[in-house]
Structure formats: structure tokens, C-alpha cells
FIKOL-269660 format. One record per residue (C-alpha): residue number from 0; x, y, z. Coordinates in steps of 0.001 Angstrom, whole numbers, plus 500000, padded with zeros to 6 digits. Example, Ala and Ser with C-alpha at 12.3 -4.5 7.8 and 13.67 -1.06 7.14 Angstrom:
2
ATOM   resi        X        Y        Z
ATOM      0   512300   495500   507800
ATOM      1   513670   498940   507140
! end
This chain:
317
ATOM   resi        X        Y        Z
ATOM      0   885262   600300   131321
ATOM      1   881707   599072   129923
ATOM      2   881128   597677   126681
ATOM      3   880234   600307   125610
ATOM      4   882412   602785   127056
ATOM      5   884619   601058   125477
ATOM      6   882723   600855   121492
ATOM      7   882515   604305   121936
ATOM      8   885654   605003   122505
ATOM      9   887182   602546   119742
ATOM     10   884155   604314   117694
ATOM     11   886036   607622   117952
ATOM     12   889694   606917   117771
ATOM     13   888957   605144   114286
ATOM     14   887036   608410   113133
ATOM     15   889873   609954   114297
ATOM     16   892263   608069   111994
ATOM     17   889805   608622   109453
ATOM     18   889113   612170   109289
ATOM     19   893887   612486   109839
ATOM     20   893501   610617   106720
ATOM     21   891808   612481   104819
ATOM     22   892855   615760   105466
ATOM     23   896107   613954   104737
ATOM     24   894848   613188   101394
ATOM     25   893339   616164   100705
ATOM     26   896416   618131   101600
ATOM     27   895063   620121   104389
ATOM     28   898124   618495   106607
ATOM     29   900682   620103   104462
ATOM     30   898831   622907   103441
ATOM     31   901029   626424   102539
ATOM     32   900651   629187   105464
ATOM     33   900995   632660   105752
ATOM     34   904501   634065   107004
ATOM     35   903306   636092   110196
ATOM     36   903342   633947   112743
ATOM     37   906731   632212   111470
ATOM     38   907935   636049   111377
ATOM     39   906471   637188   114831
ATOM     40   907991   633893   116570
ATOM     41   911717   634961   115034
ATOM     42   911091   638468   115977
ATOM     43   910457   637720   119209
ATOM     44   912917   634985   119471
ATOM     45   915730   636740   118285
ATOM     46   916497   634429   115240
ATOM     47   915415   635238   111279
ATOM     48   913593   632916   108824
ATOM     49   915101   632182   105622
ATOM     50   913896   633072   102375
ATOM     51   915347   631417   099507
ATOM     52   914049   631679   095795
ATOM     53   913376   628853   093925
ATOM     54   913896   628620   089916
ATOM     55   912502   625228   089152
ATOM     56   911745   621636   090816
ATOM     57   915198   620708   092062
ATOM     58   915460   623965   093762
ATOM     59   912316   623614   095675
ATOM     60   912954   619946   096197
ATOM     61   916419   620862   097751
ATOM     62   915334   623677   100186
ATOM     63   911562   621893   101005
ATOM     64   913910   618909   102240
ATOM     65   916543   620389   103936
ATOM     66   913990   622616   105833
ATOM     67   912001   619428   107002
ATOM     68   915340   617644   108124
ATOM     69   916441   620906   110048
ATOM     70   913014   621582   111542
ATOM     71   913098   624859   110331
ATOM     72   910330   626990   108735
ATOM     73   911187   628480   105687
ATOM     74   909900   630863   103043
ATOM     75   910033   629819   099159
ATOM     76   910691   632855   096789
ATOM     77   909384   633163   093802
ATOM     78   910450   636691   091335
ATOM     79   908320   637383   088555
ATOM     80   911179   636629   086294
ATOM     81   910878   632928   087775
ATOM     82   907619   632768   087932
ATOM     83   907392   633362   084197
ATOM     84   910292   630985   083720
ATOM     85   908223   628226   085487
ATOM     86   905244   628960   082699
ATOM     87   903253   631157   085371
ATOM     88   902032   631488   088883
ATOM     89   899748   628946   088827
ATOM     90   902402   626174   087844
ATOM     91   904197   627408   090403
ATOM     92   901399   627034   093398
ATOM     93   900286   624288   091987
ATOM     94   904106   622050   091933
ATOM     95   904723   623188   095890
ATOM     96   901603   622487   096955
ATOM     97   901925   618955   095236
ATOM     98   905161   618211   096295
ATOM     99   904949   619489   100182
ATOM    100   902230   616635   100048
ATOM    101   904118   614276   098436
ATOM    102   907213   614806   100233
ATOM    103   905029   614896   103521
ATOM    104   906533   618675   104577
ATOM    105   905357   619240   107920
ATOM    106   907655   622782   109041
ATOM    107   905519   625776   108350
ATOM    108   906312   627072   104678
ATOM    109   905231   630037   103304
ATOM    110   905254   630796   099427
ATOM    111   905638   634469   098497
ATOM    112   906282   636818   095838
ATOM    113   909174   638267   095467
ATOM    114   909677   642247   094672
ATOM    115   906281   641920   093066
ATOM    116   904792   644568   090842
ATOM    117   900882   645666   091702
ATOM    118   899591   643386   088522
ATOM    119   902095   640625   089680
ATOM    120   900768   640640   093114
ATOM    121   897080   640068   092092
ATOM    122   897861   637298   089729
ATOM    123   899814   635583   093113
ATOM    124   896978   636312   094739
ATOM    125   894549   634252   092347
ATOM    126   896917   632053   092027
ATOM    127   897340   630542   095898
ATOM    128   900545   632037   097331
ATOM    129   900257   632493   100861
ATOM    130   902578   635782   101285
ATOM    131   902825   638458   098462
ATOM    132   905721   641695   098515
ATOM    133   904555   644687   096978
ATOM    134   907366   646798   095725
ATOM    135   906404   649721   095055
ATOM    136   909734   651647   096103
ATOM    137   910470   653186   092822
ATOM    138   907228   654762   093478
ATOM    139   906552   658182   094919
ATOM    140   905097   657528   098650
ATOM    141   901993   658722   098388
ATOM    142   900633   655940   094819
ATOM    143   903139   653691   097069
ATOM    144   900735   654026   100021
ATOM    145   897682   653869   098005
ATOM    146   898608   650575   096485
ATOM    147   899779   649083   099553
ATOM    148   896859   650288   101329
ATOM    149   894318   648551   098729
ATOM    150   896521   645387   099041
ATOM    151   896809   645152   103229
ATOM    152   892729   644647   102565
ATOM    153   892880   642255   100327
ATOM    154   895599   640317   101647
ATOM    155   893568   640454   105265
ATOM    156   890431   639256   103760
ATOM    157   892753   635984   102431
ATOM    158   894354   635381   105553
ATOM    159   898099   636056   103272
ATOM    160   901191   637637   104881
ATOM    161   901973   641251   103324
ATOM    162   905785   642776   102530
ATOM    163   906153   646366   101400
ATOM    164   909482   648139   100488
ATOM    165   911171   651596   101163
ATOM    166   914413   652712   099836
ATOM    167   915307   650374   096824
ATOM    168   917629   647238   097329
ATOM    169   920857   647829   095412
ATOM    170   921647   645801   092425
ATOM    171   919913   644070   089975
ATOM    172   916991   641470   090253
ATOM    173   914718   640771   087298
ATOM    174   915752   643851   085370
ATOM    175   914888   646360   088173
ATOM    176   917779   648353   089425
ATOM    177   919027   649659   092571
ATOM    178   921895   651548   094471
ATOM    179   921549   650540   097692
ATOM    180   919576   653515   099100
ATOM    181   919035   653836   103088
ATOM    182   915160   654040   103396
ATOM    183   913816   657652   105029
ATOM    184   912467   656212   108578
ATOM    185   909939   658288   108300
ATOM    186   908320   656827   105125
ATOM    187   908760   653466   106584
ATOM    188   906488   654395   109417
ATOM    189   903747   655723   106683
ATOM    190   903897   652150   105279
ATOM    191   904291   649733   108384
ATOM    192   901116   651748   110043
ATOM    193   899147   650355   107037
ATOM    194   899087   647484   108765
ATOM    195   901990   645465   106250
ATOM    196   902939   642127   107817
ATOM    197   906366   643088   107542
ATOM    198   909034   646052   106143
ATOM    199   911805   645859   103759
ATOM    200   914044   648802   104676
ATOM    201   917202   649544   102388
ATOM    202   919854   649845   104756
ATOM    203   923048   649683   101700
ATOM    204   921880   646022   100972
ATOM    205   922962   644539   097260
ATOM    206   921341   642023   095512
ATOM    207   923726   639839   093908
ATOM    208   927388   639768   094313
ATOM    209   928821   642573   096739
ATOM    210   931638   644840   095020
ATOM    211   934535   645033   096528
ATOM    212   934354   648362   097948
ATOM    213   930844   648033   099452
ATOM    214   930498   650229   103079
ATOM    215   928699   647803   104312
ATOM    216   925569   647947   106164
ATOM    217   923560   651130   107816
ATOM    218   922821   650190   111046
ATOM    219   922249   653745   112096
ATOM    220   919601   653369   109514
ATOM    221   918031   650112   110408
ATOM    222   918177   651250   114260
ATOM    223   915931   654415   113191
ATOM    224   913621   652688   111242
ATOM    225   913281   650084   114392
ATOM    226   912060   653264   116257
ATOM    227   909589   654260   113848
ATOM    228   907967   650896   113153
ATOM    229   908399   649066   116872
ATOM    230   907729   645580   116585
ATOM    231   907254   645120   112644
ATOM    232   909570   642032   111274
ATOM    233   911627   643675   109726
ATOM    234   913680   642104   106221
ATOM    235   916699   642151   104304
ATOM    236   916953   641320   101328
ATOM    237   920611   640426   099124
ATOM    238   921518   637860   101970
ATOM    239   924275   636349   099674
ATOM    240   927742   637854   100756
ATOM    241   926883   639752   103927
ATOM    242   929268   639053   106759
ATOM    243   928072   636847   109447
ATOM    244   928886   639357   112328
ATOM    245   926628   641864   110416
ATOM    246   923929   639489   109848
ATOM    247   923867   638615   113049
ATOM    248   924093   642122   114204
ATOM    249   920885   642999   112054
ATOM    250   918974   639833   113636
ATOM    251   919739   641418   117360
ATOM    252   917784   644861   115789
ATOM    253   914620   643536   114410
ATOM    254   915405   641830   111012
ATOM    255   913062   638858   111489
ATOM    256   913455   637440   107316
ATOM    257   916849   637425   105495
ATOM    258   916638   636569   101584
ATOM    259   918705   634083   099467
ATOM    260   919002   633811   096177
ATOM    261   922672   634488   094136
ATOM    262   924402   632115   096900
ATOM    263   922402   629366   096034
ATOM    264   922892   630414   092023
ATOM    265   926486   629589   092661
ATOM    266   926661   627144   094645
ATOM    267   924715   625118   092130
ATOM    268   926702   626162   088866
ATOM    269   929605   625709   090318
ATOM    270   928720   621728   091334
ATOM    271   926877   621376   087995
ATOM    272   930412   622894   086264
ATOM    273   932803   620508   088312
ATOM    274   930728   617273   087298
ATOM    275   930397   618145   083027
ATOM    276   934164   619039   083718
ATOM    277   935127   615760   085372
ATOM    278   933521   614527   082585
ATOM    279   930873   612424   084630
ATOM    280   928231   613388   082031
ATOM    281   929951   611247   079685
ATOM    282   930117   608237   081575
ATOM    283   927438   605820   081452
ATOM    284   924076   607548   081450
ATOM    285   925650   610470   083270
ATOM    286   923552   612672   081089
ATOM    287   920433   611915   082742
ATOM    288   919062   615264   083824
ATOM    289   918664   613158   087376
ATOM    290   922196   612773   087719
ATOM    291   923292   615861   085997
ATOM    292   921449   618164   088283
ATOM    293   922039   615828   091158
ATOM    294   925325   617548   092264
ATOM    295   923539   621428   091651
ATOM    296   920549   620165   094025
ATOM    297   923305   618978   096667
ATOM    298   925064   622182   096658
ATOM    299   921410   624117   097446
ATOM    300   921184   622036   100277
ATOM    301   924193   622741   101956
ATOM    302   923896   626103   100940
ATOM    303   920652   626588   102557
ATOM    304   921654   624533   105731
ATOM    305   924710   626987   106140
ATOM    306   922345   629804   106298
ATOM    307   920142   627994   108469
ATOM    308   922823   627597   111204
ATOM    309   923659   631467   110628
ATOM    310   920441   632392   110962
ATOM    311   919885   630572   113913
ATOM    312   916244   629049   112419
ATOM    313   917156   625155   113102
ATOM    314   914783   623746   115127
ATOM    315   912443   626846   115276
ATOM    316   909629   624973   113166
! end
């Protein structure tokens, strides 16, 4: 190689380095993405990507981290409820973004609204999530279709990932109420042909803790609303307490996202409980919100890995 053959090519690996380093800087490396392709890969690979809600920094500190040392990409919750907690969208965008940077996050992660009103969804929008749900469930179909409609074109025009609801999710999130209807198959295939990113079906799901005398799951009902909407990801939401063998079951017919939330609620209240009762708070300076909350953020993590492994997501960054 020439002189310069070889200046030139020195020349360019050092730009190279350069321009790495400043996209690094500027966050473009760790930068938030939409859910569809993480959705499409699970759909096709048979596996579903976790979505777990975060309520604060240690939450998304715990499930940001265990993602990245699983390899597994991973969808960050976010209820209007919390969201309002957190003092407002914008906080919200604004802390993951920061932190995926700081905590060099390289899986894919998506951040998306959960159950989101029409209003809510717009502000998420403004704000920089990458991946909104529209609920509009407890609508009739046809304003349901409307404002899903209106939102599939905005939500192209961003590049953002879309979820849309039929048949409300049983139980209780953020005030909003459900039995556990099965969705009519034939509404869900008025809403996936809007061209949604992907479908949340009730199929007898819960949200929160499942009563004793649940029936479980309607897989003749997810099966016929696999017929009507072909290859839309499909989602279930109220993760926390469903048998494995019916999660799994679910996976093999098209449910491509599975959300978290209550499981990771206890898990951290009941670490948090066990260290003020051992009395470690007392101890030293045990009551330093770092050490405090140190057990809680453990118990997400293991929490979140579990469901990792069931989901069969490891690796599938």
C-alpha cells in the first residue's frame, strides 16, 4: 500500500471514530425505537417481548439493565396514572432517554403508552415516546375506529409503533375497569385493517391479581381473532399470574407482547417490607433511599429476568 493509500485510509477510519463518537454523544447510538420490528421478529420467531411498566427511576434502572445483560429487547410501560406520578410525559421521555445513554443500552427499547386515552396519546406523542396504545375499548366501534384511524396517520408520519384494544382487559388499572370480556373477532379485524402495529384482544385476561376462581384463558377466542387479523402481533395484557403452560400456549398462537406490571409491584414491596422489618433501615445509614430501595430494585430484576426466560426473549436483541 502507497503512502497515500495508506493516509487515506488512516484519514477515514479516524472520521470514522469521530462521527461513532458523536452520535454517541449525541445519543443517536442509544436512541428509543419503535416496537414493530422487535414485535414482527417475535411473531415470527415464536417468542414474545416483554412489556413491563415502570413507576419511577429504580424501576427503569432495574428492567433497562437486566434487558442489556439478557440481550433482550424490551418495552418500558408507562400508564397515565404513572406518567402523572413522574410529573408528566415529558419527564418521563426525557429520564429514559438520558439514562439509556448513560447506562450505554444497546438492546432495542421501545417506550410506550400504556391503555392511553385519545388526549393522553397526543401528549406522548409530543412528548417523544416511540410506541403509543390507544384504548378506546370502552368505546362504541365505530368513534373507536375513527380515533384509531386519525392516530395510525399520525403515528406513520412519526415513524411510532401503534396498539389498539377490543374487548376490555379485566380488572382495574388507573381507575378504568374491566371484566375480562372476550373481544368480537370481527371488530378486531375492523381495527387491525387500519393498519395498527399491533392488537390487544381480551381473551378473559385480568389485570392485577387473578381471583381464585378465574376460567382461565379463551383460546377459542384468541384462535378466532388469529384468523381474522393473520399476521398482526398480537398482545396480552395482565401478564402477572398467568400460568406458564398458558402463556406459552398463547405465544405458539400469535401473542407477540405480554405485559408486566402487578408482579413486579410485589416483588418489590415485598423486598422493600423484609429489609424495614429486619430492621436494616435502622442500622447505620440504612435509611438512605439508595439502600432502602436497593432490595425493591433487586427484586424487579429477577422478576423481569423470570419472565424473560418464560417468554423465551433472552438473547433475541
Amino acid at each position: 500500500m502507497g503512502f497515500l493509500d495508506k493516509l487515506k485510509t488512516d484519514l477515514k477510519a479516524a472520521k470514522d471514530e469521530l462521527v461513532e463518537g458523536a452520535n454517541e454523544l449525541g445519543g443517536n447510538k442509544y436512541k428509543l425505537v419503535s416496537a414493530k420490528e422487535m414485535l414482527e421478529k417475535a411473531r415470527d420467531g415464536k417468542y414474545a417481548v416483554g412489556q413491563f411498566n415502570i413507576n419511577n427511576l429504580e424501576w427503569t434502572k432495574s428492567i433497562l439493565s437486566t434487558a442489556q445483560e439478557l440481550n433482550a429487547p424490551v418495552i418500558l410501560g408507562v400508564s397515565e396514572g404513572a406518567g402523572k406520578y413522574m410529573t408528566g410525559f415529558k419527564t418521563v421521555a426525557a429520564m429514559v432517554q438520558a439514562m439509556m445513554e448513560e447506562m450505554k443500552i444497546t438492546v432495542p427499547v421501545a417506550l410506550h403508552l400504556d391503555h392511553g386515552t385519545y388526549e393522553g396519546c397526543k401528549k406522548c406523542i409530543d412528548a417523544g415516546f416511540s410506541s403509543i396504545m390507544f384504548d378506546g375499548s370502552h368505546l362504541p366501534i365505530e368513534e373507536n375506529i375513527e380515533k384509531t384511524t386519525e392516530l395510525v396517520a399520525t403515528c406513520k408520519s412519526y415513524g411510532l409503533s401503534l396498539e389498539a384494544e377490543v374487548g376490555a382487559i379485566g380488572g382495574e388499572e388507573d381507575g378504568v375497569i374491566g371484566k375480562g370480556e372476550c373481544a368480537d373477532p370481527e371488530e378486531c379485524k375492523k381495527i387491525a385493517d387500519l393498519g395498527v402495529t399491533m392488537l390487544a384482544a381480551g381473551i378473559g385476561n385480568i389485570h392485577g391479581k387473578y381471583p381464585a376462581d378465574w376460567p382461565g384463558l379463551s383460546f377459542e377466542t384468541l384462535e378466532a381473532v388469529k384468523e381474522k387479523v393473520g399476521d398482526m402481533p398480537l398482545v396480552l395484557h395482565g401478564g402477572t399470574g398467568i400460568p406458564t403452560d398458558m402463556i406459552k400456549k398463547a405465544i405458539s398462537l400469535g401473542v407477540a407482547k405480554i405485559n408486566v406490571n402487578t408482579e413486579c409491584q410485589l416483588a418489590f414491596q415485598a423486598a422493600t417490607r423484609k429489609y424495614i422489618e429486619e430492621g436494616k433501615d435502622l442500622v447505620g445509614k440504612g435509611f438512605d433511599p439508595r439502600k432502602l430501595l436497593a432490595p425493591g430494585a433487586e427484586a424487579i430484576k429477577a422478576t423481569v429476568k423470570e419472565k424473560m426466560e418464560i417468554f423465551g426473549c433472552i438473547g433475541k436483541a
